[in-house]
TIZAVEX-621553 format. One line per 8 residues: number of its first residue (from 0); their letters; for each residue x, y, z of C-alpha. Coordinates in Angstrom, 3 decimals. Each point is the difference from the previous one (the first is absolute). Example, Ala and Ser with C-alpha at 12.3 -4.5 7.8 and 13.67 -1.06 7.14 Angstrom:
// TIZAVEX-621553
0	AS	12.300,-4.500,7.800; 1.370,3.440,-0.660
***
This chain:
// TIZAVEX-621553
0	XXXXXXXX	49.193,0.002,-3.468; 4.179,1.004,-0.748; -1.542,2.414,-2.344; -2.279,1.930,2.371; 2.843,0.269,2.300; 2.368,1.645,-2.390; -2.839,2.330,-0.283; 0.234,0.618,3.394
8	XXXXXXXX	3.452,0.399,0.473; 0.815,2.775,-3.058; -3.053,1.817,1.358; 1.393,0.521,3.751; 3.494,0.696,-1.915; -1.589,2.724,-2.406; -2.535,1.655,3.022; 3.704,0.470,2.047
16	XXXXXXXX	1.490,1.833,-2.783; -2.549,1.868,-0.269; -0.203,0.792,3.871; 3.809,1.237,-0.248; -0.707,1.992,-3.113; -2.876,1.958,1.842; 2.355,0.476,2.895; 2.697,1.573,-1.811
24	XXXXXXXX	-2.085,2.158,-2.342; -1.406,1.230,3.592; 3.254,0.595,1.425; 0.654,2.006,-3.271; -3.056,2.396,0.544; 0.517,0.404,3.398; 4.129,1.490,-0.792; -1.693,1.782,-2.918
32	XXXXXXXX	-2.307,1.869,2.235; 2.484,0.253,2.719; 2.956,1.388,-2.555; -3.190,2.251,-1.404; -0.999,1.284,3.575; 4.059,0.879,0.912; 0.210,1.691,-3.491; -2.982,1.986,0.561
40	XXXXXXXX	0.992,0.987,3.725; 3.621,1.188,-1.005; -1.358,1.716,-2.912; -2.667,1.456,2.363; 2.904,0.885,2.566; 2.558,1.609,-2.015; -2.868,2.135,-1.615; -0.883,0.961,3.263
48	XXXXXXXX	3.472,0.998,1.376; 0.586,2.086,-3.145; -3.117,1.945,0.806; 1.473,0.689,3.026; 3.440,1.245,-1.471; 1.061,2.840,-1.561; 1.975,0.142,-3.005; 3.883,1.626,0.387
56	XXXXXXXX	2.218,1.980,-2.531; 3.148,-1.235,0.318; 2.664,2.385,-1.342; 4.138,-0.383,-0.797; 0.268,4.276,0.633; 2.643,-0.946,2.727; 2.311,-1.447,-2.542; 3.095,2.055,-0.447
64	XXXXXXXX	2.966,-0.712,-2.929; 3.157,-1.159,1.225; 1.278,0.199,-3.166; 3.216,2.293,-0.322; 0.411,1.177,-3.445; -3.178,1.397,-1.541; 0.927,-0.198,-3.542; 0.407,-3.934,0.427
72	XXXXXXXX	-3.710,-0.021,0.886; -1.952,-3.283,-2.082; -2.981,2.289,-1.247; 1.523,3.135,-0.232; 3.897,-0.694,-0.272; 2.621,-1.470,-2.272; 0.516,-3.060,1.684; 1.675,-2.476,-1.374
80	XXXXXXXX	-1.764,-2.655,1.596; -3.818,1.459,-1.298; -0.600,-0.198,-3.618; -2.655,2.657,0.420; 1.757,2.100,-2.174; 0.187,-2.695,-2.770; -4.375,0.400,0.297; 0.060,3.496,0.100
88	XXXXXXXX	0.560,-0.241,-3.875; -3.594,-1.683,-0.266; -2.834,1.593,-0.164; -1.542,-2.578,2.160; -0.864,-1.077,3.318; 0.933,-3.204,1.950; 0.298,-1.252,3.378; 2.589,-0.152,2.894
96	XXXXXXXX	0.573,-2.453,2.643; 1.235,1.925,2.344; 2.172,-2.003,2.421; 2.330,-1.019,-2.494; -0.924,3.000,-2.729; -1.042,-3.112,-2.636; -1.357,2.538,-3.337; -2.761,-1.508,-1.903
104	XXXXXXXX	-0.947,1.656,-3.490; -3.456,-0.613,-0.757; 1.065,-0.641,-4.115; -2.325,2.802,-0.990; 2.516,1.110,-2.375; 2.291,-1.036,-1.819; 3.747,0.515,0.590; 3.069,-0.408,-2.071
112	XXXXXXXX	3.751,0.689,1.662; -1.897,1.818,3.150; -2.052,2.624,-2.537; -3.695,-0.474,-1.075; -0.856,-1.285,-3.583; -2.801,0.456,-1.738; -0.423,-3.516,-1.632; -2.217,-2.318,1.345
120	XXXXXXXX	1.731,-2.704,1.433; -1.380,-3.720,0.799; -1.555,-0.245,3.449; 2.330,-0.740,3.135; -0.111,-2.131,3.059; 2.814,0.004,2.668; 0.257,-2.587,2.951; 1.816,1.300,2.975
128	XXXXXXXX	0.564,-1.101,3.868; 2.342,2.162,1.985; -0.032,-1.489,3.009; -2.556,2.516,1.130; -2.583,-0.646,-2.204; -1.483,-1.849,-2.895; -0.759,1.650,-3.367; -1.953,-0.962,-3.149
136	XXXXXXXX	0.156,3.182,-2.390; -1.627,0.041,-3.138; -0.686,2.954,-2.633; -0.870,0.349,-3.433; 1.515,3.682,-1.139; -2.450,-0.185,-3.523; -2.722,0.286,2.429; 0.809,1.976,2.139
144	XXXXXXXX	-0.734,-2.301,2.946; 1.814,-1.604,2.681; -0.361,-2.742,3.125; 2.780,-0.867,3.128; -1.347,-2.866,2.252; 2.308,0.443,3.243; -0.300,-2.737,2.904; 0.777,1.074,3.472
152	XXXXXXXX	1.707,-1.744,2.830; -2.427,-0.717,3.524; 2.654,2.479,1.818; 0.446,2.160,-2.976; 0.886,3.540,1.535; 1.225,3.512,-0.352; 4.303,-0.353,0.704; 0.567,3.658,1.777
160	XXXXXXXX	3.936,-0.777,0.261; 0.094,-0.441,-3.670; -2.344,2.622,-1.060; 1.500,2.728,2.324; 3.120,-0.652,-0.640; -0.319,0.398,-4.244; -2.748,2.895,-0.007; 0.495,3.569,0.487
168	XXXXXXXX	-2.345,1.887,2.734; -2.123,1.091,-3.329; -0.245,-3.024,-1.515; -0.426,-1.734,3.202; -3.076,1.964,0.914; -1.884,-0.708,-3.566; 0.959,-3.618,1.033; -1.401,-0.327,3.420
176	XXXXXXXX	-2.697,1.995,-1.433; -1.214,-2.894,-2.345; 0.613,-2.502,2.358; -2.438,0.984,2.994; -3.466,-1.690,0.069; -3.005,-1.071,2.453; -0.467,-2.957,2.042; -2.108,-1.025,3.104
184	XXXXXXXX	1.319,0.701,3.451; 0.582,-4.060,0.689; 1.006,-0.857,-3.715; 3.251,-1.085,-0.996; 1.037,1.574,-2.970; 2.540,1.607,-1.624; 1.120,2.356,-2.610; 0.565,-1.083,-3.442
192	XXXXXXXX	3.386,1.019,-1.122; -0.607,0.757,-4.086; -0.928,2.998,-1.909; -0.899,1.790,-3.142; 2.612,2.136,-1.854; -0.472,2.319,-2.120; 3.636,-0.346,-1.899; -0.815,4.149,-1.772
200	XXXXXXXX	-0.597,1.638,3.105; 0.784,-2.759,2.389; -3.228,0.519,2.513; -0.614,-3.360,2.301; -3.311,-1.123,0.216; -1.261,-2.461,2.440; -0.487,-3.744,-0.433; -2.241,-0.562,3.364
208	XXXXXXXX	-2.664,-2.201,-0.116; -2.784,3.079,0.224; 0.824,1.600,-3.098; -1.605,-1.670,-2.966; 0.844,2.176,-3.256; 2.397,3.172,-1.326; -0.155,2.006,-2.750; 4.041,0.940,-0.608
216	XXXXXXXX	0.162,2.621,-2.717; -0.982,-1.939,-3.063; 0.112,-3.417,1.930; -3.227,-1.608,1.824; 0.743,-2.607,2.616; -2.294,-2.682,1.978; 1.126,-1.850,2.935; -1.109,-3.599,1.439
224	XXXXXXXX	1.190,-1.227,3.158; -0.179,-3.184,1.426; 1.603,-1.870,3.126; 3.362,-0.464,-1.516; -0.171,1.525,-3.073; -0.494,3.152,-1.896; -1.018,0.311,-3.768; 0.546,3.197,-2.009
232	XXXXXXXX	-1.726,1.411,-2.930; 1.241,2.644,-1.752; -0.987,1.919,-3.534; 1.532,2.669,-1.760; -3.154,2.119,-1.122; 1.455,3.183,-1.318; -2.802,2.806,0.035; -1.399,0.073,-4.177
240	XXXXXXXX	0.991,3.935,-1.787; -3.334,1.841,-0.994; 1.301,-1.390,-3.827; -0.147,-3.270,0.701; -3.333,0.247,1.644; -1.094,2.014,-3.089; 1.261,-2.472,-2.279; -1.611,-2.828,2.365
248	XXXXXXXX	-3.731,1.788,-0.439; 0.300,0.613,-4.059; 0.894,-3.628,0.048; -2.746,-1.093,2.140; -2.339,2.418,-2.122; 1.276,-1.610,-3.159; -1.035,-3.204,0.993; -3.096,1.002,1.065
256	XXX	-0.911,1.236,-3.489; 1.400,-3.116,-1.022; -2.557,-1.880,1.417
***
């Protein structure tokens, strides 16, 4: 008679815990679909309001140098505080961070003493933070083949005072140039303030987020943005002579016969 009762007893105990366990896999479903229906009418809404927008160009022509002595220019200049002329040895291109003029050399080359070698070289990684941003740089000079990782601050923006004030009106305007892009009318965005160099004929191409590749004389260059971060790809792929293309196809022909 005990026994039965036991029985009894564990049953009730295991039929409540399996009451609660109902009830809370319910109450999961329900926030699922309700997170899922939110989700959906946000998505739904913000597609909506951008149909309704129109996209704006948003430009840095305005910008004027307040810099006094042209020939201490960053790009252009002798400045002692750019080491652009150091790069202009290099027959290379890199990347600039423009609100505190930051160089980095993409290691497609390799350097001795501030003039290009012709020897190999191991490949090359370089770990930087500046305060303004966060680099990972990595290239292999062999190959011909390089990689910078960069990561962005949330409020990571153009500095006008800065750039104005260590630009000349020229260089300023292929500056601004590369730094205007496209938003919507109600999106908060700003301008990313990097760039391409050229270090031979030191032409600034753009680093906004709607560009997604350059060809830069001999160099070929694919871009990847992300929320806070940019990655850089860049190859040195110097155009083949009509020789080596002719000495490419006997030895292709040659093997051929080989076979």
């Amino acid at each position: 008679m005990c026994h039965k009762k036991k029985l009894i007893r564990n049953h009730k105990i295991r039929t409540e815990y399996l009451r609660k366990i109902l009830l809370f896999l319910a109450f999961l479903l329900i926030a699922g679909i309700c997170g899922s229906y939110h989700l959906l009418e946000h998505i739904i809404r913000n597609t909506a309001e951008k149909e309704t927008q129109t996209r704006v160009e948003i430009t840095f022509d305005e910008w004027r140098s307040e810099l006094p002595e042209p020939e201490q220019c960053f790009l252009c200049g002798n400045s002692q505080r750019s080491r652009i002329s150091y790069y202009r040895n290099w027959d290379t291109i890199g990347l600039i961070s423009l609100n505190d003029w930051t160089i980095i050399d993409f290691q497609l080359n390799n350097h001795e003493k501030g003039e290009e070698t012709e020897s190999t070289g191991d490949p090359g990684f370089l770990y930087r933070n500046t305060g303004e941003i966060t680099c990972f740089s990595s290239g292999n000079p062999s190959r011909g083949m390089a990689r910078v990782r960069i990561t962005l601050r949330e409020d990571y923006e153009p500095d006008s005072t800065f750039i104005r004030q260590n630009l000349c009106q020229y260089c300023l305007d292929k500056i601004t140039a590369s730094l205007h892009f496209w938003k919507w009318e109600t999106e908060e965005k700003q301008a990313i303030p990097l760039c391409l160099v050229d270090f031979q004929t030191l032409e600034i191409y753009s680093l906004q987020d709607w560009y997604q590749s350059y060809f830069i004389r001999d160099f070929w260059v694919e871009l990847d943005f992300d929320e806070t971060t940019l990655s850089v790809k860049a190859y040195y792929l110097p155009e083949r002579s009509a020789c080596a293309q002719s000495a490419s196809l006997l030895l292709n022909a040659s093997a051929l016969f080989a076979i």
